[in-house]
C-alpha positions as CSV (number, residue, x, y, z in Angstrom):
1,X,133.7,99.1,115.2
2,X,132.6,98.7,111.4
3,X,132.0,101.7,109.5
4,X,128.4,102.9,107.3
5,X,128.4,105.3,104.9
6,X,125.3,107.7,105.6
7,X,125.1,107.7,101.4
8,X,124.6,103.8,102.1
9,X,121.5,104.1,104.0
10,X,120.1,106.9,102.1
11,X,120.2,104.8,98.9
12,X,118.7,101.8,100.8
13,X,115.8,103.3,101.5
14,X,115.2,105.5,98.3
15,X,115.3,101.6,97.0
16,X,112.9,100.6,99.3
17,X,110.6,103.3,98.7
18,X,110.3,102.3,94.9
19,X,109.6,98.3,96.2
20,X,107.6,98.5,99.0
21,X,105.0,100.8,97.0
22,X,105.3,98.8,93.6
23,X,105.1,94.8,94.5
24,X,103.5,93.1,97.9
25,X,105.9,91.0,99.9
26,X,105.6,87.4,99.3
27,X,103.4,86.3,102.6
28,X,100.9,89.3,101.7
29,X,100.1,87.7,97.9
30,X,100.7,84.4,99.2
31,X,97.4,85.5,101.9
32,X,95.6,87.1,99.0
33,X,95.8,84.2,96.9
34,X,94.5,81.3,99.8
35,X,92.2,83.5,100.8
36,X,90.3,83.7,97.3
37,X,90.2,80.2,96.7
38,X,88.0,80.0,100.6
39,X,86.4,83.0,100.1
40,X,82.5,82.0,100.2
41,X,80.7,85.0,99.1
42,X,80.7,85.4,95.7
43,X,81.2,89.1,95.4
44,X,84.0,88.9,97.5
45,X,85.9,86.7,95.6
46,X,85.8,88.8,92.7
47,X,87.2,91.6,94.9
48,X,89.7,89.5,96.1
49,X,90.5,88.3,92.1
50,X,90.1,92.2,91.6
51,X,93.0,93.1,94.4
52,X,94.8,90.4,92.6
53,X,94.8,91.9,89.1
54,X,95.5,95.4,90.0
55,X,98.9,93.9,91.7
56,X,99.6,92.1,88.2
57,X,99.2,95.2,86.8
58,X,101.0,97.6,88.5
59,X,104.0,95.0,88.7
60,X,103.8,94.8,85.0
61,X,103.6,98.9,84.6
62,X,105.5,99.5,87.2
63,X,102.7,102.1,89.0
64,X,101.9,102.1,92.8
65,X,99.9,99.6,94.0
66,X,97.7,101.9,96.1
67,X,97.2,105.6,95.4
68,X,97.7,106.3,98.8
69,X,101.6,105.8,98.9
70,X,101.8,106.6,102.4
71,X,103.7,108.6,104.9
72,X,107.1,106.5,105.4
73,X,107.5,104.9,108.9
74,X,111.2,103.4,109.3
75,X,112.4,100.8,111.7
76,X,116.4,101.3,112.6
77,X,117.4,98.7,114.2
78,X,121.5,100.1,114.3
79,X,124.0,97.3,116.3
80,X,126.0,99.0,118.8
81,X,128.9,98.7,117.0
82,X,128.1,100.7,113.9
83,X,129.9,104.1,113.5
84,X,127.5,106.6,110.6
85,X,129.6,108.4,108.9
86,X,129.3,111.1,106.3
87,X,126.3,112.5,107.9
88,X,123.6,112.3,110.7
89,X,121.3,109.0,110.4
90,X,118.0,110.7,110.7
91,X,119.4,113.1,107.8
92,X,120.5,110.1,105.7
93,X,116.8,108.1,106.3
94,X,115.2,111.6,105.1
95,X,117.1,111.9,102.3
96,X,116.5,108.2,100.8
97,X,113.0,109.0,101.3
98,X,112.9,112.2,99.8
99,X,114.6,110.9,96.7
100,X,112.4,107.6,96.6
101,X,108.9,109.7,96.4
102,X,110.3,112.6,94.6
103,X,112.4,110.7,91.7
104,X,110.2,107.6,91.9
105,X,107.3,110.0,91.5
106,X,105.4,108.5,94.4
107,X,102.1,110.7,96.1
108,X,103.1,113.2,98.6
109,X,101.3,113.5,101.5
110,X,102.8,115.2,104.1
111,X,102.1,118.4,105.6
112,X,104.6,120.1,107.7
113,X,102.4,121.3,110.3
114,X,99.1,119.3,111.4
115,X,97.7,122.9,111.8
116,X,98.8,124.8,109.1
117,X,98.9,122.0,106.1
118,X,101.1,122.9,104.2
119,X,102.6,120.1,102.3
120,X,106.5,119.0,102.1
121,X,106.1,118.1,98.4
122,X,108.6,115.1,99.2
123,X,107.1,112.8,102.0
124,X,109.3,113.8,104.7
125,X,109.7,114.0,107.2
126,X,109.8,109.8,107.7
127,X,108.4,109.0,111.3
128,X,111.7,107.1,112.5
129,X,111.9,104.3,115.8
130,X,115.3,104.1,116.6
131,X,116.6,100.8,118.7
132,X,120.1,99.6,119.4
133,X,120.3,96.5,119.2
134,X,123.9,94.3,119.8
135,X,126.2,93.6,116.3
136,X,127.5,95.9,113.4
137,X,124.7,95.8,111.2
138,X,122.0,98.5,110.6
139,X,118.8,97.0,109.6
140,X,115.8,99.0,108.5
141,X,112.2,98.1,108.1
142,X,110.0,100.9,105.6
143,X,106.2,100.1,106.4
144,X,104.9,103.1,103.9
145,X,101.6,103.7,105.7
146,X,98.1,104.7,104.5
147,X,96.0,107.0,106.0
148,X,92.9,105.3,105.2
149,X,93.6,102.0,107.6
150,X,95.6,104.7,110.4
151,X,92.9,106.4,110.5
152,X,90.9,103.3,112.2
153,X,93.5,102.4,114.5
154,X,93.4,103.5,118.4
155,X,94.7,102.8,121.8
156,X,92.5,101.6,124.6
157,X,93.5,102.0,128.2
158,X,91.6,98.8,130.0
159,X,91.9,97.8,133.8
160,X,93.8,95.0,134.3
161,X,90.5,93.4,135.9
162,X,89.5,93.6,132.1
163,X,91.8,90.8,131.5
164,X,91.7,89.0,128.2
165,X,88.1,89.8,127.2
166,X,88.1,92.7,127.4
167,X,91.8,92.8,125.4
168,X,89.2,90.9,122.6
169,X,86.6,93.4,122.6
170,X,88.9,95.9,122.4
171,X,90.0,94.6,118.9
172,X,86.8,93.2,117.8
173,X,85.2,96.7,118.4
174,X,88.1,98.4,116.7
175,X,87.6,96.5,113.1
176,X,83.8,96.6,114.0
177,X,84.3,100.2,113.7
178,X,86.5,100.3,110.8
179,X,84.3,98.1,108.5
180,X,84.9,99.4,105.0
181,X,86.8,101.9,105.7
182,X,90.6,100.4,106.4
183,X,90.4,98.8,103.0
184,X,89.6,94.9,103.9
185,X,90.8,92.5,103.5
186,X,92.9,94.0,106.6
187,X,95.9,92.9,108.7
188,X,95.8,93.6,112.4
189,X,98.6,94.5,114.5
190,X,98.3,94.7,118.6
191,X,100.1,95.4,121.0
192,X,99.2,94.9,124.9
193,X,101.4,96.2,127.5
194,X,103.7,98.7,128.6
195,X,102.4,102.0,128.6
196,X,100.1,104.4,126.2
197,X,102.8,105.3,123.6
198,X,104.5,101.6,124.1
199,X,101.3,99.6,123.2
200,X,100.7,101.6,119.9
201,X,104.3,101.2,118.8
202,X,104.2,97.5,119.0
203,X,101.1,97.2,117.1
204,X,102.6,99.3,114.5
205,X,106.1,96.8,115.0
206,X,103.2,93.7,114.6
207,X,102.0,94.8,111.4
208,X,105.7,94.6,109.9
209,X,105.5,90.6,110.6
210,X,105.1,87.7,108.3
211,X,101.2,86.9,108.0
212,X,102.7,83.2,107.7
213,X,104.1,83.8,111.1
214,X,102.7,83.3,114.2
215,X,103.6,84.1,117.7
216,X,105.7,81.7,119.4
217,X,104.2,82.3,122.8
218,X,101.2,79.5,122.9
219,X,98.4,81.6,124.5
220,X,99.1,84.0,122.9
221,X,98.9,82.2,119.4
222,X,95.6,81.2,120.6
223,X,94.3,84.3,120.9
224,X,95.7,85.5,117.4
225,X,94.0,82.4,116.0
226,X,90.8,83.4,118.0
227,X,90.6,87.2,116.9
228,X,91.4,85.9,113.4
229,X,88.5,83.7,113.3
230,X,85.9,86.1,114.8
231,X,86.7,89.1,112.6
232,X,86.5,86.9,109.4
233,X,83.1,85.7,111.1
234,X,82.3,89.4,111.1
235,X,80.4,89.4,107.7
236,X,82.7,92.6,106.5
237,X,84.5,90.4,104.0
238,X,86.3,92.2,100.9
239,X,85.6,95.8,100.3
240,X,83.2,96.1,103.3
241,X,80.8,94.4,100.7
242,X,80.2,91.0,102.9
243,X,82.2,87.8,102.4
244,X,84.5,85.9,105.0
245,X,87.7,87.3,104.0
246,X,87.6,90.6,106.4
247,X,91.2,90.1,107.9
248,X,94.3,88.0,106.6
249,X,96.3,88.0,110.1
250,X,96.0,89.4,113.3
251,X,99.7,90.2,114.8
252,X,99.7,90.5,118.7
253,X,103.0,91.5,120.1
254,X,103.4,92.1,124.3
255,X,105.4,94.0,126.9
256,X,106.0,93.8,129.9
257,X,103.6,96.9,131.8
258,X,102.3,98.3,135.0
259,X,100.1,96.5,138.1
260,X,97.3,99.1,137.3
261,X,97.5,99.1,133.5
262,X,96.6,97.3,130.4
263,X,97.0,99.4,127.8
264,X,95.9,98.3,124.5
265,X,96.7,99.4,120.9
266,X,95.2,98.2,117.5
267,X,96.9,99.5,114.2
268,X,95.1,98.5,111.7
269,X,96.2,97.9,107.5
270,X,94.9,97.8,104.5
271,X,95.0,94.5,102.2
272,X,98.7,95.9,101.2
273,X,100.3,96.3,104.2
274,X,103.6,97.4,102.9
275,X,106.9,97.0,104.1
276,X,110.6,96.2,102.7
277,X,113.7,95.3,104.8
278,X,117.2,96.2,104.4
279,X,120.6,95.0,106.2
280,X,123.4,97.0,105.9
């Protein structure tokens, strides 16, 4: 049994707070970048060069890259033989996110109560998925989260007799619905199977992949490949504004599910989509 200081975790994610709202991960300016240089319309690829230089700056001054910092969504992936000590684990994730927005003077926007409003003036509570996974590592996943792509997303409860088309009109509908409003260029994370709640937490899980990286299960590469290419034939392109840049990635993660089910969830993200991992 290896021991983790609950002081560990806490700073790991007050660290990851600061980077995942500061700098893009390497496959998301990697996608901004290609995509500029096939971008056909010209307005939208001086969004795309736009997107591009507010990144240089807020590197360089060290500002958020989006206004909208978020509300912090954490991945703990804890190996079964990891003993927290020096506090509860949901306690310790809190904490680092507490300090992160408060100290690293990141937006708050949280409100305690969905009813009431009233804001937490630190971010927290994080929303927190908890797996147990074999090992003595912890590893955590921060995918800071924007209301203005959330707010797009959805789950869709098909028949199975709804099969595969319907799975694509499902998405395609979704982003059709979204148009300027997720902030495109957009990445789009699915998840078909299991049940309701299932579904929308591996579309949220899809969105913390690689862009670069594509599902190793063949048909279901196709259909990634397929969704990819019809959205950016969608005419949204960069800003809502029209170009052929209107998704860099569509992420499609499965589960096993039910005879009479195919449930369906589509998260959609903004050109950011932030995340930053941690292995303790």
């Amino acid at each position: 049994m290896r021991t983790v200081q609950a002081s560990e975790i806490t700073a790991a994610l007050k660290e990851m707070c600061y980077e995942a709202n500061h700098s893009l991960t390497k496959d998301m300016s990697g996608a901004l970048r290609r995509f500029e240089e096939t971008e056909v319309s010209p307005l939208g690829k001086q969004i795309l060069q736009q997107l591009e230089q507010n990144l240089k700056i807020a590197g360089e001054e060290q500002i958020p890259i989006c206004q909208d910092t978020g509300m912090a969504v954490v991945f703990a992936e804890v190996g079964q033989e990891v003993h927290v000590e020096g506090g509860w684990i949901e306690d310790a994730i809190n904490e680092g996110v507490r300090q992160g927005y408060t100290e690293g003077y990141l937006r708050k926007s949280v409100v305690r109560c969905p009813i009431e409003r009233e804001n937490t003036k630190d971010n927290t509570p994080a929303v927190i998925h908890y797996s147990i996974v074999p090992g003595d590592r912890i590893r955590l996943t921060l995918a800071p989260k924007g209301f203005g792509s959330e707010n797009m997303s959805r789950v869709v409860m098909l028949k199975p007799a709804d099969g595969v088309e319907g799975i694509k009109e499902a998405v395609l509908t979704a982003v059709r619905d979204a148009g300027p409003n997720a902030c495109p260029p957009m990445v789009v994370g699915v998840g078909i199977g299991g049940t309701f709640e299932k579904c929308a937490f591996l579309a949220k899980k899809a969105l913390t992949r690689s862009v670069e990286q594509r599902s190793e299960i063949p048909y279901i590469r196709e259909l990634e490949e397929e969704l990819l290419e019809r959205i950016n034939n969608s005419g949204i392109g960069p800003g809502g504004l029209g170009g052929s840049t209107t998704a860099f990635a569509v992420n499609i993660e499965t589960y096993a599910t039910h005879i009479a089910g195919l449930p369906v969830g589509v998260n959609i993200c903004c050109h950011v989509n932030r995340h930053a991992v941690r292995e303790l």
